[in-house]
VOMARMI-357594 format. One line per 8 residues: number of its first residue (from 1); for each residue x, y, z of N, C-alpha, C. Coordinates in nm, 2 decimals. Layout:
BEGIN
NUM = X:Y:Z:X:Y:Z:X:Y:Z | ... $
This chain:
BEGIN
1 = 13.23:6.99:-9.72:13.34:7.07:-9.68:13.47:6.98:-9.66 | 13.43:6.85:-9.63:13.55:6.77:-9.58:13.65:6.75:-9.71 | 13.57:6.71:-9.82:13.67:6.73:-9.94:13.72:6.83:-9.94 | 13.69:6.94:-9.91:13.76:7.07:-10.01:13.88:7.10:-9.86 | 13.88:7.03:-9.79:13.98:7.04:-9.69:14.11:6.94:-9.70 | 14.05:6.85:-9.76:14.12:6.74:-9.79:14.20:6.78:-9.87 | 14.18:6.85:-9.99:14.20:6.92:-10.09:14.32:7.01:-10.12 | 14.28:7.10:-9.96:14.38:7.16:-9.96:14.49:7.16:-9.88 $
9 = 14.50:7.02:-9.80:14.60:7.00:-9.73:14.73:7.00:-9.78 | 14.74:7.00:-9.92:14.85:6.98:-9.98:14.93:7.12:-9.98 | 14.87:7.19:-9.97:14.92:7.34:-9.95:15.02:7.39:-9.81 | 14.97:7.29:-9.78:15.05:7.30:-9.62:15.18:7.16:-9.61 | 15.09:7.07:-9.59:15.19:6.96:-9.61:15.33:6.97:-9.70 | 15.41:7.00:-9.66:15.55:7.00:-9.72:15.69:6.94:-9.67 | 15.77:6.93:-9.75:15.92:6.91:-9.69:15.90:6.83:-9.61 | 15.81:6.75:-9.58:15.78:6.66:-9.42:15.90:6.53:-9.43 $
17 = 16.03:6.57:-9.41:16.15:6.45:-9.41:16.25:6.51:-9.39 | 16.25:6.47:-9.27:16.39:6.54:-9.17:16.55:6.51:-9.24 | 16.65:6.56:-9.20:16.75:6.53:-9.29:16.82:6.42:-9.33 | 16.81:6.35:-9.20:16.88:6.23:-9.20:16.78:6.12:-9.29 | 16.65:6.09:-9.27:16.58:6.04:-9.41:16.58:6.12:-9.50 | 16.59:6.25:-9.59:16.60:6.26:-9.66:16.73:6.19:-9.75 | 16.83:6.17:-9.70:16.98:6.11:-9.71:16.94:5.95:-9.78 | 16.90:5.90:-9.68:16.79:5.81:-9.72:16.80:5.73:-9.84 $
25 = 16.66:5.86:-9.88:16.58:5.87:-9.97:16.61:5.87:-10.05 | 16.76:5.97:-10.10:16.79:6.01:-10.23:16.91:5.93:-10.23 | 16.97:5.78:-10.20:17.04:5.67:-10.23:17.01:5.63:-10.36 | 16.88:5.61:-10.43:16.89:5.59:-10.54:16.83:5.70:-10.67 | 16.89:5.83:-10.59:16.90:5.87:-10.70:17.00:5.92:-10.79 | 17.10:5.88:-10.75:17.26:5.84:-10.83:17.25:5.76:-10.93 | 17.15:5.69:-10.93:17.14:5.57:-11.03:17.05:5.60:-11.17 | 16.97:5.72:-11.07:16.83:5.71:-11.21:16.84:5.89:-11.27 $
33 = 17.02:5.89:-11.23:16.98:6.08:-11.28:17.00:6.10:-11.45 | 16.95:6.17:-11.49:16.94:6.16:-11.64:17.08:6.22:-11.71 | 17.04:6.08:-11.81:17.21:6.10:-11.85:17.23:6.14:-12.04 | 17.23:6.05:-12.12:17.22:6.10:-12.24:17.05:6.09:-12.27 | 16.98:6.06:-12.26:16.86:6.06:-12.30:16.75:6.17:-12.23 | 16.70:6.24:-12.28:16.66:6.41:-12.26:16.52:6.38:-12.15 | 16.49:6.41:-12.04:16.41:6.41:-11.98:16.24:6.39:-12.05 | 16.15:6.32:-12.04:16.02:6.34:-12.12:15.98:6.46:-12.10 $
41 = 15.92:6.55:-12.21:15.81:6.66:-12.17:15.69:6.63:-12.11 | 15.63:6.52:-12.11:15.50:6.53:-12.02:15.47:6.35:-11.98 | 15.43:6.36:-11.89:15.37:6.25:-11.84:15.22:6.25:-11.86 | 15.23:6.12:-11.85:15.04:6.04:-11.88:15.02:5.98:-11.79 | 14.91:5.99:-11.72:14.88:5.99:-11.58:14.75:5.95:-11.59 | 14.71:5.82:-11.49:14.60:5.78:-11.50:14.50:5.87:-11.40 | 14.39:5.91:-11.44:14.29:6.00:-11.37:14.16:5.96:-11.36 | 14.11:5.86:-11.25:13.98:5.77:-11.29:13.99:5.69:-11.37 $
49 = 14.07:5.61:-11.43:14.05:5.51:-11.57:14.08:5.56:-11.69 | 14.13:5.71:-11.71:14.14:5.78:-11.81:14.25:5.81:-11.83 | 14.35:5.82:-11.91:14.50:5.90:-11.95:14.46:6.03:-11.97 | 14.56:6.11:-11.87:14.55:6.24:-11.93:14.71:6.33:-11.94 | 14.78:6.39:-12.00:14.84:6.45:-12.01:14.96:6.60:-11.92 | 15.01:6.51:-11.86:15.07:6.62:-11.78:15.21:6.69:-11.83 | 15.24:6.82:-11.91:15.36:6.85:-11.93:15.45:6.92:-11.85 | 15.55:6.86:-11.83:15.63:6.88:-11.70:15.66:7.03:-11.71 $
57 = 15.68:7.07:-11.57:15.74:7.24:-11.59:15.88:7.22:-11.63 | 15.95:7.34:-11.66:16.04:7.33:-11.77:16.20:7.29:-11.62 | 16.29:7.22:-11.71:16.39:7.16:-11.63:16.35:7.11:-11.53 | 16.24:7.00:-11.50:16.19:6.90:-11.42:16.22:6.76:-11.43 | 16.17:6.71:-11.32:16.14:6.57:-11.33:16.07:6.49:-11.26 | 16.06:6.39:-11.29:15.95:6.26:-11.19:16.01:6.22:-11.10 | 15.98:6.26:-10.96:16.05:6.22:-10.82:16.01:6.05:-10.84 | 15.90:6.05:-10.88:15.88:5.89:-10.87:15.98:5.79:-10.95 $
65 = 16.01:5.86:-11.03:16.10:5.79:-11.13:16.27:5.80:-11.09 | 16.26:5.91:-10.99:16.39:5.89:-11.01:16.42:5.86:-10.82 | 16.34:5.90:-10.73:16.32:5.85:-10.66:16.22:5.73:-10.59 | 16.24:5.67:-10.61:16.07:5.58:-10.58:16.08:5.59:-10.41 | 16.19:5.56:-10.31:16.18:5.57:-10.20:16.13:5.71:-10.14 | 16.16:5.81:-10.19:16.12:5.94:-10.16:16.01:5.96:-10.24 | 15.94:5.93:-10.30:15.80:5.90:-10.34:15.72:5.86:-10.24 | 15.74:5.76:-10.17:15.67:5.69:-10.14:15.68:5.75:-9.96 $
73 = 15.78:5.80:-9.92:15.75:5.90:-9.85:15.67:6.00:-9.83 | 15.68:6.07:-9.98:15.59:6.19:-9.98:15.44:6.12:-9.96 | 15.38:6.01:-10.04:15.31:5.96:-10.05:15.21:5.92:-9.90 | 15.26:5.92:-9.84:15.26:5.89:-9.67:15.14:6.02:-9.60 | 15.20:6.14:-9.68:15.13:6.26:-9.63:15.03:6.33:-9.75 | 14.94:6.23:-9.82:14.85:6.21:-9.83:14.73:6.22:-9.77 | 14.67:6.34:-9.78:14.56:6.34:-9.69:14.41:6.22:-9.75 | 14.33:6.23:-9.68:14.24:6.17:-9.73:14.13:6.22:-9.83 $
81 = 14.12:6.16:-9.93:14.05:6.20:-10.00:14.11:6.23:-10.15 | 14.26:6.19:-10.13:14.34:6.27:-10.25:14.38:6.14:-10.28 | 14.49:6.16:-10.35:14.59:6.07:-10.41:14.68:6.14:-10.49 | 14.78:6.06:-10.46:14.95:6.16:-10.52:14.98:6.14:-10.66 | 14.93:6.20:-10.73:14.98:6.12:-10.83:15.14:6.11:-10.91 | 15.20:6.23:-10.87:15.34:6.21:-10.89:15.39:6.36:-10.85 | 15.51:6.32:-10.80:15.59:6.48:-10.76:15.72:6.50:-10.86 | 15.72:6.66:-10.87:15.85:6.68:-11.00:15.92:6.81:-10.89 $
89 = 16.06:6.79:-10.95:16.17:6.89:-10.88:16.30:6.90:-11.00 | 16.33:7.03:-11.01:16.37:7.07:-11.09:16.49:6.99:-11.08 | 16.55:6.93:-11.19:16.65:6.80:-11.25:16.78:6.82:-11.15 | 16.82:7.00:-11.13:16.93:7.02:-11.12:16.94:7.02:-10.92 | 16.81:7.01:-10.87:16.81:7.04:-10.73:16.85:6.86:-10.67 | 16.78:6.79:-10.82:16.76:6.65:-10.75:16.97:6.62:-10.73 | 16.97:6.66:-10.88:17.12:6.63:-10.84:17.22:6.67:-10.74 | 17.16:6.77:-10.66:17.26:6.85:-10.58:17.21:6.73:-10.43 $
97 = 17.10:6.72:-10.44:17.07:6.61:-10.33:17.11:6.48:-10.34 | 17.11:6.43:-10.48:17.20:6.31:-10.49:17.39:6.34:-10.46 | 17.45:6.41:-10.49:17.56:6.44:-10.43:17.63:6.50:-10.30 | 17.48:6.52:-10.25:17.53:6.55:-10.08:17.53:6.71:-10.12 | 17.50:6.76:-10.22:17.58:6.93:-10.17:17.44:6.99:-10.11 | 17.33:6.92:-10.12:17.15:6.99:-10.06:17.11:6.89:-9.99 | 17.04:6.93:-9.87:16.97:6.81:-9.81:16.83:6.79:-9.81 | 16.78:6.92:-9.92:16.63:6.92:-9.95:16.64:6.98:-10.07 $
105 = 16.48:6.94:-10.10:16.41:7.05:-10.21:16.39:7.17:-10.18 | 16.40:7.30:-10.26:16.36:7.44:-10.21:16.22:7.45:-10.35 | 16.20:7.41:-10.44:16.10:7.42:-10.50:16.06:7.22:-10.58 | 15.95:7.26:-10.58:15.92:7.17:-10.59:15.75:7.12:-10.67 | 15.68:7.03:-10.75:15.56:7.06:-10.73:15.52:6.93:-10.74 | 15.36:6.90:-10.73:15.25:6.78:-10.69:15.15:6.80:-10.77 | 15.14:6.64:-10.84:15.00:6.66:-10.90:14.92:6.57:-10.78 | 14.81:6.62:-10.70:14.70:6.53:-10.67:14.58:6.52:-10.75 $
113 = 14.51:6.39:-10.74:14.36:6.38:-10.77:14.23:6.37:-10.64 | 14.15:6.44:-10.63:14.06:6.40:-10.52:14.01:6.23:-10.59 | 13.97:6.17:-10.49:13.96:6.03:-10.48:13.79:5.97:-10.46 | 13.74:6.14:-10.37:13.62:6.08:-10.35:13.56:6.06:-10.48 | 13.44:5.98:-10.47:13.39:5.93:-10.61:13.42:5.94:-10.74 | 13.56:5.87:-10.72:13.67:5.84:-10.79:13.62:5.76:-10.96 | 13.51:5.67:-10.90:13.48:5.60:-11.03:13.38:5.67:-11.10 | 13.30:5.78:-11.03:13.20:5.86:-11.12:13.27:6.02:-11.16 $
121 = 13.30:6.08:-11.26:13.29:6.17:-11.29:13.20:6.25:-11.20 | 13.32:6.41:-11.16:13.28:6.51:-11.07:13.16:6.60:-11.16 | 12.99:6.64:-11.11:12.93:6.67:-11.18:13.04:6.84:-11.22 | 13.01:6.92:-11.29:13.07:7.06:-11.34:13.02:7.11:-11.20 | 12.91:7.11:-11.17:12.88:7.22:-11.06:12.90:7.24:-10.94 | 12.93:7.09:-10.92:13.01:7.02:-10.73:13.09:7.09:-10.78 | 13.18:7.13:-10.88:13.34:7.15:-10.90:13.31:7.31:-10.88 | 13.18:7.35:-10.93:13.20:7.55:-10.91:13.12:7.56:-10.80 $
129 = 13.04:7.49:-10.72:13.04:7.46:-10.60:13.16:7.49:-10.49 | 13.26:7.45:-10.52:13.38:7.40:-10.42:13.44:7.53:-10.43 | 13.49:7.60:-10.54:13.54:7.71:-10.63:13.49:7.79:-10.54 | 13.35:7.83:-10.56:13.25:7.95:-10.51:13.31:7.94:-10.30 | 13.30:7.81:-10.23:13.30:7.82:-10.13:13.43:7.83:-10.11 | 13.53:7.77:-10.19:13.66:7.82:-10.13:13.71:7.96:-10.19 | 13.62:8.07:-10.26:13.66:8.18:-10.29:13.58:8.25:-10.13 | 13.52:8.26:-10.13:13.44:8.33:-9.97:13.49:8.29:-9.83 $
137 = 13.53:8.17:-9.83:13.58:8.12:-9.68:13.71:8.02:-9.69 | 13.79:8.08:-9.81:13.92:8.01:-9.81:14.03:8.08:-9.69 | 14.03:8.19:-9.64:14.08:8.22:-9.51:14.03:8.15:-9.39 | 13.92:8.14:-9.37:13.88:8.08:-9.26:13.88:7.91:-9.26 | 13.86:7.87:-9.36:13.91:7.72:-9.42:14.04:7.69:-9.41 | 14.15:7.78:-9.47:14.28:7.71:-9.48:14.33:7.74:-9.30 | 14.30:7.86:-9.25:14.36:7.86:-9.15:14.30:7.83:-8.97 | 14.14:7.80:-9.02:14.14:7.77:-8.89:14.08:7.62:-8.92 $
145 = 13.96:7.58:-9.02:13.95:7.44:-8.99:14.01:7.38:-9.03 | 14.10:7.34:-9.12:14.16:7.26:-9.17:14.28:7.25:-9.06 | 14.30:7.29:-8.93:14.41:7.27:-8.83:14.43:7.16:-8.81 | 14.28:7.11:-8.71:14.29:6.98:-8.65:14.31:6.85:-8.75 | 14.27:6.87:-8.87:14.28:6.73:-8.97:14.43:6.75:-8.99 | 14.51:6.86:-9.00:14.65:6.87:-9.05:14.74:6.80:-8.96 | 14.68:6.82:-8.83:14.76:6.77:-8.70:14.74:6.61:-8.66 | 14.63:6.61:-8.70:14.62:6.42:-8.74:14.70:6.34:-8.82 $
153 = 14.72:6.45:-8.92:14.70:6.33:-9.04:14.89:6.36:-9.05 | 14.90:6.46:-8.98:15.10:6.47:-8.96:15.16:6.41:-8.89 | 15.07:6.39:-8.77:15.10:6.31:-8.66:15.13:6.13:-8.72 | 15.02:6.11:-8.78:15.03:5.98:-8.83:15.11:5.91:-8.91 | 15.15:6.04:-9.01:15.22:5.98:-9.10:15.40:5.99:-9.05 | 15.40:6.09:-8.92:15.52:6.09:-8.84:15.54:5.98:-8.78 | 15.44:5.94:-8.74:15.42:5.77:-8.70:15.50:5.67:-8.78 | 15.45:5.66:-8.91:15.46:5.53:-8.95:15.60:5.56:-9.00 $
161 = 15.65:5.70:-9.01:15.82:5.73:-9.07:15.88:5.65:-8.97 | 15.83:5.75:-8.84:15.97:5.66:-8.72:15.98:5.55:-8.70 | 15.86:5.44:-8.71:15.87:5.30:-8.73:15.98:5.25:-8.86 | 15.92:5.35:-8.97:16.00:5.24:-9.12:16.16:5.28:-9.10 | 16.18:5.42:-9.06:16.33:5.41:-9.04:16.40:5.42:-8.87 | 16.31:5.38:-8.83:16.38:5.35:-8.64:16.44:5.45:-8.65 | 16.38:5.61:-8.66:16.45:5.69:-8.60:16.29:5.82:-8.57 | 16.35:5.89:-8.46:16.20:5.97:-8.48:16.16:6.09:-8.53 $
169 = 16.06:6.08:-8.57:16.00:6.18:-8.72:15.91:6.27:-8.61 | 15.89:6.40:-8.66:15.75:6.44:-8.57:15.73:6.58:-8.68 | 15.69:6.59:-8.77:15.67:6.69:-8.87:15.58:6.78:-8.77 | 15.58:6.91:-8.78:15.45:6.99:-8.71:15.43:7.12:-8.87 | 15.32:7.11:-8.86:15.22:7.26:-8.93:15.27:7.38:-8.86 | 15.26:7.49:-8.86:15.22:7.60:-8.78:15.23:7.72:-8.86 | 15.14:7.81:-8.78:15.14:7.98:-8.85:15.09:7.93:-9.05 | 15.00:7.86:-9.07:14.92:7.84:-9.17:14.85:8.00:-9.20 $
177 = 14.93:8.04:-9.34:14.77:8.17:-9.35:14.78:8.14:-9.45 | 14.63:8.21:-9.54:14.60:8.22:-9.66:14.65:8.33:-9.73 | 14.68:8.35:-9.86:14.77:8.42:-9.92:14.65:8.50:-10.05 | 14.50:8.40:-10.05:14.45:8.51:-10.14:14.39:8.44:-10.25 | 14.31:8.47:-10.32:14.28:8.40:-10.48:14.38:8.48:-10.57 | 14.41:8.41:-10.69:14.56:8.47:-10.76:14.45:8.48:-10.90 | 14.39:8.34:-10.93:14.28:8.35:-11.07:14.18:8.27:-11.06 | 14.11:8.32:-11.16:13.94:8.21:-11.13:13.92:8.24:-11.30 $
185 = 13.90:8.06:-11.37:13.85:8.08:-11.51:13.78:8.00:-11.46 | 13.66:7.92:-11.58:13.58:7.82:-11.55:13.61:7.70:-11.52 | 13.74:7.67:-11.56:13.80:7.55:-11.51:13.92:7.55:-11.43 | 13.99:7.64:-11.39:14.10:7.70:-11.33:14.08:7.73:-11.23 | 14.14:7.73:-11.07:14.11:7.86:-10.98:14.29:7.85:-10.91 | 14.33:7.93:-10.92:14.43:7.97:-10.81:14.47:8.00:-10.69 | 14.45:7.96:-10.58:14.50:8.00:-10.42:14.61:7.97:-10.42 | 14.69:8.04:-10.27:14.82:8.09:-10.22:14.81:8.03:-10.09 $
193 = 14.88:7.98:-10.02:14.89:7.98:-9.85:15.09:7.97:-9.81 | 15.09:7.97:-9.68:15.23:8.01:-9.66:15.15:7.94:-9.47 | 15.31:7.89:-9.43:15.31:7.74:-9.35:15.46:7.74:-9.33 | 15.47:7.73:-9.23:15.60:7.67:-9.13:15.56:7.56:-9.15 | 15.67:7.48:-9.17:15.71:7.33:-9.11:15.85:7.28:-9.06 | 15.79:7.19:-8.97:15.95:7.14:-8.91:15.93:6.99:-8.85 | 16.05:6.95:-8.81:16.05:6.78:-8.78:16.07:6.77:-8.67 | 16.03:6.90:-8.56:16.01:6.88:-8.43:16.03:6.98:-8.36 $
201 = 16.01:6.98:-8.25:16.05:7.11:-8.16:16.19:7.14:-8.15 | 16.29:7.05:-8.17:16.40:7.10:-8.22:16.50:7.12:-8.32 | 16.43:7.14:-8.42:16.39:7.10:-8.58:16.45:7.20:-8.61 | 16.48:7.19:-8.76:16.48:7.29:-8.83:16.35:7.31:-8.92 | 16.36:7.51:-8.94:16.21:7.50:-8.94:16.20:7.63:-9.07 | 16.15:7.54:-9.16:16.09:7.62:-9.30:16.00:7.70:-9.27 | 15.97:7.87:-9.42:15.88:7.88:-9.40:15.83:7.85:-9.58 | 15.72:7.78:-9.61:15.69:7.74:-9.74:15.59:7.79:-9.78 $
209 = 15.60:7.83:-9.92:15.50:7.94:-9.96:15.47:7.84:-10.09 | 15.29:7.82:-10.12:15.24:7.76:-10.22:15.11:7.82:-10.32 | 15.13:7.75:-10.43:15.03:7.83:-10.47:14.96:7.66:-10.53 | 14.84:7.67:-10.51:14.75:7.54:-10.62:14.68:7.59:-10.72 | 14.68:7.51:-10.83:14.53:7.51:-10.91:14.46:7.39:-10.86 | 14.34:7.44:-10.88:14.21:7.34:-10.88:14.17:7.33:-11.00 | 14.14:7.23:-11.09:14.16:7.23:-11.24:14.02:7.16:-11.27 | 13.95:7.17:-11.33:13.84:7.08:-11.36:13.88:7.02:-11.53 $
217 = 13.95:6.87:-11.52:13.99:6.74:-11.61:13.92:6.69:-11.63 | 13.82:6.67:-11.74:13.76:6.57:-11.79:13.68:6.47:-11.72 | 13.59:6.57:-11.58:13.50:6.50:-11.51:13.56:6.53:-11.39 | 13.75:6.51:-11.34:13.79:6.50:-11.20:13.79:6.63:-11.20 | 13.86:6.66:-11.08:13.91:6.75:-10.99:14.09:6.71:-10.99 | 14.14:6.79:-11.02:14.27:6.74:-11.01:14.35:6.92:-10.94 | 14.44:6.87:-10.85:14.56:6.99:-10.76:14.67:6.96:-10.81 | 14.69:7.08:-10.89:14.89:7.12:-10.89:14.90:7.24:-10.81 $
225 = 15.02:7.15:-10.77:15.09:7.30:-10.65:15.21:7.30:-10.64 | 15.25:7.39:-10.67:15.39:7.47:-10.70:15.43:7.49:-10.54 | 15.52:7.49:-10.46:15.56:7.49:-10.36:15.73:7.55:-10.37 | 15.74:7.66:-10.28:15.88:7.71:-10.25:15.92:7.74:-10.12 | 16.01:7.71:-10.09:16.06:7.76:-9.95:16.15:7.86:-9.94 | 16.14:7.97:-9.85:16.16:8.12:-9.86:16.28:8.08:-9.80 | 16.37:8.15:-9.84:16.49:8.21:-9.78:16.48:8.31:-9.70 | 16.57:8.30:-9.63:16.59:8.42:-9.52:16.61:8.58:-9.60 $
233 = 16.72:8.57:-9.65:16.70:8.69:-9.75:16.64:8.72:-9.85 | 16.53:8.65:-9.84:16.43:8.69:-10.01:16.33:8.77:-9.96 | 16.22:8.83:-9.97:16.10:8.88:-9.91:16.03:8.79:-10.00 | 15.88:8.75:-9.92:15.81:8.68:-9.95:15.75:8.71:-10.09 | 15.72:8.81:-10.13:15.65:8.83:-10.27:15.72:8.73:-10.42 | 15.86:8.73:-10.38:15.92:8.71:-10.46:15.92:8.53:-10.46 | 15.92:8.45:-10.33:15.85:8.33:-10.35:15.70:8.32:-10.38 | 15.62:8.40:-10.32:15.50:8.38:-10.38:15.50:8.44:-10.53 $
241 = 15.56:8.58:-10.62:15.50:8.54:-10.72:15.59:8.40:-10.83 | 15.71:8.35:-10.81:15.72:8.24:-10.76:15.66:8.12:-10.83 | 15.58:8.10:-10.75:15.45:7.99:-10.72:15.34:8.02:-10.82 | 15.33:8.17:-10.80:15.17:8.18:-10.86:15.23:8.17:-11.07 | 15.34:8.23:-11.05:15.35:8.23:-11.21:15.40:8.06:-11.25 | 15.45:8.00:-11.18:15.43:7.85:-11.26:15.36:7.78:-11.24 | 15.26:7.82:-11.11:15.14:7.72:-11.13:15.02:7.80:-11.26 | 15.05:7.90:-11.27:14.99:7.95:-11.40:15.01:7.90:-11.52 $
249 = 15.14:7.91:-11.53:15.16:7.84:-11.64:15.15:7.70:-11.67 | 15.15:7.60:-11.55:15.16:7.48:-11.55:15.00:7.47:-11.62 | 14.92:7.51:-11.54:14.74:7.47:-11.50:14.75:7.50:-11.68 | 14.77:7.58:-11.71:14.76:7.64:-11.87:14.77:7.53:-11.98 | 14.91:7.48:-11.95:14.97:7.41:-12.04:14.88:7.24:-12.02 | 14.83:7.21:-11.91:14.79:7.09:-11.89:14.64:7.10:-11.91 | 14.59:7.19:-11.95:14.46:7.22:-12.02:14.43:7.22:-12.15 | 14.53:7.27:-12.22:14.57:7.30:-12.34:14.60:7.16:-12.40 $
257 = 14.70:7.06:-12.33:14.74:6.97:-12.36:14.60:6.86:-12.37 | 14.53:6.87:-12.31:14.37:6.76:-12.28:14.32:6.82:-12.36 | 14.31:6.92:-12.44:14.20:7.00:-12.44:14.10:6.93:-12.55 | 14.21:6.82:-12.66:14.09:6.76:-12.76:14.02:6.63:-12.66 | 14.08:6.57:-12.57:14.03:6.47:-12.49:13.90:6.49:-12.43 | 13.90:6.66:-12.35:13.79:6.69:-12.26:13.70:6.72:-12.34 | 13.71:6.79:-12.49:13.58:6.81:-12.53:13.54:6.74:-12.60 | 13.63:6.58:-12.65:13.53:6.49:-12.70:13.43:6.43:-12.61 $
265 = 13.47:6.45:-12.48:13.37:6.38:-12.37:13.25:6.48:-12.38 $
């Protein structure tokens, strides 16, 4: 159970960078915004020792690439068990943040990989194992146990912010609900959750609606999750479907794209 909690921390964990680091953060990305040469379609991404194939959602980019300090922030709220493999935001939001006119991302998304037994391929049926229990007790999973690990592991990584930039961080979770199963193929599953976050009790305070795939790649387990933050005037449906149609599409295209890789294995 502790993996599949791990798992899904990412659904919650968001936006965790108050404004004044986000300012920060995006210092260099004036430098690395894309200029005549056309953004790559997909990234190759090591997964266990293996390359696999990630094509970016459309008018994206690699935060890592173009931010590495805000990378490595995000990277911070990493739960255990995962690992980041890279975050993308639509080309045109990064620039409004490098010019001062945004002081965040409103969409955004994450590839993780689970980590546990990292160097052996996941057997198929741990993976419809995980599937099967987070289809029956993913309400009671995303919203009541996975609390206390979220409040740890925000607390800590609020920690080591206010240390790296001497000023103080305090990210908080709250009002976490589950939003539902969206799709279930053999290698695909889709869930939804929606989560306040904010950088303290006097914070300003999102509410972020996400949607993940759980993907079964070529032995791992790998999480994309599409993430949006609602506006005051939008109703929720419209950020959630949102989320659920490009993490659809994403999970699709990054299947499609392995697809001679996974079945030579």
């Amino acid at each position: 159970m502790r993996i599949l909690i791990s798992a899904i921390l990412f659904l919650v964990l968001a936006n965790p960078v108050n404004a004044e680091i986000e300012k920060s953060a995006v210092r260099s990305i004036s430098e690395n915004l894309p200029g005549d040469e056309p953004a790559p379609s997909a990234l190759i991404l090591d997964i266990g020792g293996r390359n696999a194939i990630f094509p970016v959602p459309e008018a994206s980019v690699s935060i890592s690439k173009q931010s590495p300090e805000m990378f490595g922030i995000l990277q911070k709220f990493v739960p255990p068990g995962s690992v980041l493999l890279d975050a993308l935001a639509k080309s045109s939001e990064m620039e409004r943040l490098a010019t001062g006119e945004s002081e965040t991302l409103d969409n955004y998304f994450f590839i993780t990989e689970m980590t546990v037994n990292r160097k052996k391929d996941f057997d198929k049926k741990m993976y419809d194992d995980l599937v099967v229990f987070l289809e029956k007790q993913g309400k009671q999973l995303v919203e009541n146990e996975a609390g206390d690990m979220i409040k740890a592991h925000t607390k800590k990584a609020s920690e080591e912010l206010s240390k790296q930039y001497d000023q103080k961080v305090d990210v908080r979770i709250s009002d976490i609900g589950f939003l539902g199963v969206y799709k279930k193929t053999p290698e695909i599953f889709i869930f939804s959750a929606r989560s306040k976050v904010s950088d303290g009790p006097d914070g300003a305070q999102d509410t972020v609606v996400s949607s993940a795939a759980s993907i079964y790649l070529g032995g791992k387990i790998i999480m994309l999750v599409a993430y949006g933050v609602e506006k005051p005037q939008e109703e929720l449906h419209s950020t959630l479907t949102w989320t659920r149609t490009e993490i659809d599409k994403w999970s699709q295209a990054v299947m499609q794209a392995n697809s001679s890789s996974t079945k030579a294995e």
